[in-house]
Every structure is written in C-alpha cells, then in structure tokens.
N, C-alpha and C positions, 0 to 999 in steps of 0.2 A: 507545417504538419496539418493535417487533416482536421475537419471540426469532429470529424467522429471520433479520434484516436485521442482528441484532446478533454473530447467528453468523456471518454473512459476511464481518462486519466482522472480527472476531476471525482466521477465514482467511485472510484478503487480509493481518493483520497480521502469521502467522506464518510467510505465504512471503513477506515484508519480512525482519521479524526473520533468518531463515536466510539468507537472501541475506546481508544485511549482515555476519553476524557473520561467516560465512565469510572473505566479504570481507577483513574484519579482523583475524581471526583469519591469516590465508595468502591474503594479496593475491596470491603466486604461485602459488598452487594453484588459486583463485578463476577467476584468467586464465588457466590451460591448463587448468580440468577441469570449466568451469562448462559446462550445469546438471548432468552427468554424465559418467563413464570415456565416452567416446568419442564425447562432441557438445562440443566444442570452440567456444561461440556467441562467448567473448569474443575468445581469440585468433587467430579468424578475421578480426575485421578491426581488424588493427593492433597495433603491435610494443607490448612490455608497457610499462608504467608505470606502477609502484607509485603514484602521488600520485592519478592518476586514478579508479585501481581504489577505492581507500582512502577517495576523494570520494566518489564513486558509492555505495560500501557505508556509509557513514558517513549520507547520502543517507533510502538505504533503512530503516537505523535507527531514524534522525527516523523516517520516514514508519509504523513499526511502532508507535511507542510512541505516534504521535498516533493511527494508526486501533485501536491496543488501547483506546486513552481514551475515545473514542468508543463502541467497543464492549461495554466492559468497566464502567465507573463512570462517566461521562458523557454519557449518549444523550442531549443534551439538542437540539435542533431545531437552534440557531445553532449548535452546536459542531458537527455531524455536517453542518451545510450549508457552512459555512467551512472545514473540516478535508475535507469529501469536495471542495471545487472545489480545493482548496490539490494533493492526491494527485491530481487529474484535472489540473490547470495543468503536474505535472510530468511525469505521464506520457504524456499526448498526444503532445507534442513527441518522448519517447522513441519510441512507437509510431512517430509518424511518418518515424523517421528508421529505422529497422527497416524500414521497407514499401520501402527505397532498399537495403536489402542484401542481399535475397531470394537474388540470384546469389552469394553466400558460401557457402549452406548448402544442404540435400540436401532436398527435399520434406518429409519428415518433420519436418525440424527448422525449417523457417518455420510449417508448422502448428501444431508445440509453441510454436515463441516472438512468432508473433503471436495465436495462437488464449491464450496464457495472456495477453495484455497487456489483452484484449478483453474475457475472463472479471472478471480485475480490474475494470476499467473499470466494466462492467456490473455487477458487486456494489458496487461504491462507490454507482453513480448510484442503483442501486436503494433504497437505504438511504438515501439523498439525499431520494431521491420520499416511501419512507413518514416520514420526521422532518418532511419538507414539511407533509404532510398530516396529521401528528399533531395531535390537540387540542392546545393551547396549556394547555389548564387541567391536563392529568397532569403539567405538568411545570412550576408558575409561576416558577419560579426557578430560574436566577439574572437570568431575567428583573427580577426585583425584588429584594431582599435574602432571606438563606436563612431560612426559621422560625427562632424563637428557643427556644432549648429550654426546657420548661415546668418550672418550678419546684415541686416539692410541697410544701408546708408543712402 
C-alpha cells in the first residue's frame, strides 16, 4: 500500500486515539470543551452522561488502534478493506445524525465538524481503493500461511 494512503491511515488514527483518551481521561471535560475552549459540539446537544461519553470515546479507541494496524504493521488488502468498511459502518451513521443538528451550532462550527467527518471518510476510502488495487503478490500472506523462516546450517 502506498506511504501516502498509510499515512492517512495513521492521521485518521491519531485524531481517534485523542478523541478517545480525552474522553477517558475527563469524560467531563470531554463533554463541556470538546473539540476546544469555546466550541462546546458535545454539550450542545444534551445533558451530560458519563457512560455515553465513555462509550463513545472507548469507541473511538477501538477505531485508533484498528486504523494504526492497518497503517502501521498490517497494510495488508483484507485487513485495510474490512477494518476501512468496519470505521465507515460506524461513522456514516454518526455523520448522518450530525447533518440533523446543524441548528446547535454557529457556521463555523458545522463546517469544522462536518467538513472533519468527510475528510475522515475520504482518507479511509481512499486507502480502501488503493489496497483494492494493490497487487495481491506484494503481499501473499496471510492470505496463505506466513514464510517460514530459513534455517542456515
């Protein structure tokens, strides 16, 4: 896979990772100060609740350490096409319920928080397309069993 597609991969995983650990780190901070001092996207709509916040970033976690695998030590075709539809099944749905809340938030801040969900998206798939299209022979395995490592005598 590409270094560009692997780097993207890697991005998308580290505004996961930070999401998340925030999250976990100070689910109440998370909920009145996400994604910064004076854009308020969670507590806008709807009263706090630690378990949800916690889910969600717990969530995002997962979602870091699958697309760092991908990116980082396992580009391999199936992992980067099952692991990018797995990170697209779940943020669609987010997206979509985001495009219903527009009236929460100030111009500026629907363009940050739909224009970042679309960016994602779009480095997922694209990374999707080139492992599509990658030879199958740079990578035969784990299609079949790994090499065996060669013994000298």
């Amino acid at each position: 896979m590409s270094r560009l597609a692997r780097a993207g991969l890697a991005l998308v995983a580290l505004a996961n990772a930070e999401v998340g650990l925030w999250g976990e780190i100070s689910p109440r901070g998370f909920y009145g100060s996400f994604p910064a001092p004076g854009h308020h996207w969670v507590a806008a709509l709807g009263p706090y609740n630690e378990h949800l916040v916690r889910d969600y970033c717990a969530a995002e976690i997962g979602f870091a350490v699958l697309l760092a695998c991908m990116a980082l030590w396992f580009a391999e075709r199936r992992l980067v096409l099952a692991g990018g539809l797995a990170f697209l099944a779940a943020t669609l749905p987010h997206f979509a319920y985001h495009l219903t809340t527009t009236g929460s938030f100030k111009t500026a801040d629907n363009i940050a928080s739909l224009g970042s969900f679309v960016l994602e998206m779009a480095v997922v798939a694209a990374a999707m397309r080139v492992a599509a299209t990658t030879n199958t022979e740079e990578h035969p395995w784990p299609a079949s069993d790994p090499p065996s490592p060669t013994v000298s005598t």
